[in-house]
N, C-alpha and C positions, 0 to 999 in steps of 0.2 A: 268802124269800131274794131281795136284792137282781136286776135283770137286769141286763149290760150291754153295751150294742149299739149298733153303730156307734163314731164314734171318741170318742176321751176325751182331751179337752185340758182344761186349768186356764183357760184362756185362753176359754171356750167357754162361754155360757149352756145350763141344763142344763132340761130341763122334768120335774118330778118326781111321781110319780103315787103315789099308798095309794088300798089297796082292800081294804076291811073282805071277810071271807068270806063265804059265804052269810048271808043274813038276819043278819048281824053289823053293827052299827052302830059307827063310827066317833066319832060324835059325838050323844049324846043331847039337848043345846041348845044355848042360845048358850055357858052357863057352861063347857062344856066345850070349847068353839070359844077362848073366853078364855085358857082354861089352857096349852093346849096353842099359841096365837102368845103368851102371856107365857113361855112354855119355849124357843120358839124365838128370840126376843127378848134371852132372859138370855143364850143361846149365840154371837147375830152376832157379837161382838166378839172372844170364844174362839176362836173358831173361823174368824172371818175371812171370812163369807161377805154376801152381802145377798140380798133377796128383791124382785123386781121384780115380782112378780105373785104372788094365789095365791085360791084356791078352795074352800072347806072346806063340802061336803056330807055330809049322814048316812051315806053308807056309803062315800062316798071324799074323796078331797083332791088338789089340783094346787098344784106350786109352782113357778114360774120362779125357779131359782136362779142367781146369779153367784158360783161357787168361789175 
């Protein structure tokens, strides 16, 4: 479940964090590192967002987003 804390503007760069659970892996290679920025790739336009930064390690992920 999402958290959300501190303030929430649309207007506001967002720093987004996943975090696989215990001994849970996020991301078993690269192919799946692929999949999932071609998943978020099909979405920016949908959805209206960009990504200025991001992160993608085995058991977690960081994204600087602009909403």
């Amino acid at each position: 479940m999402p958290r959300y804390t501190g303030v929430r503007n649309n207007d506001m760069v967002q720093h987004v964090m996943m975090k696989g659970g215990t001994e849970l892996k996020l991301f078993r290679d690269n192919a799946d590192r692929d999949v999932y920025l071609s998943i978020i790739s099909a979405n920016m336009e949908k959805y209206k967002f960009k990504i200025y930064a991001f992160s993608l390690l085995e058991d977690h992920a960081y994204l600087v987003v602009d909403m």
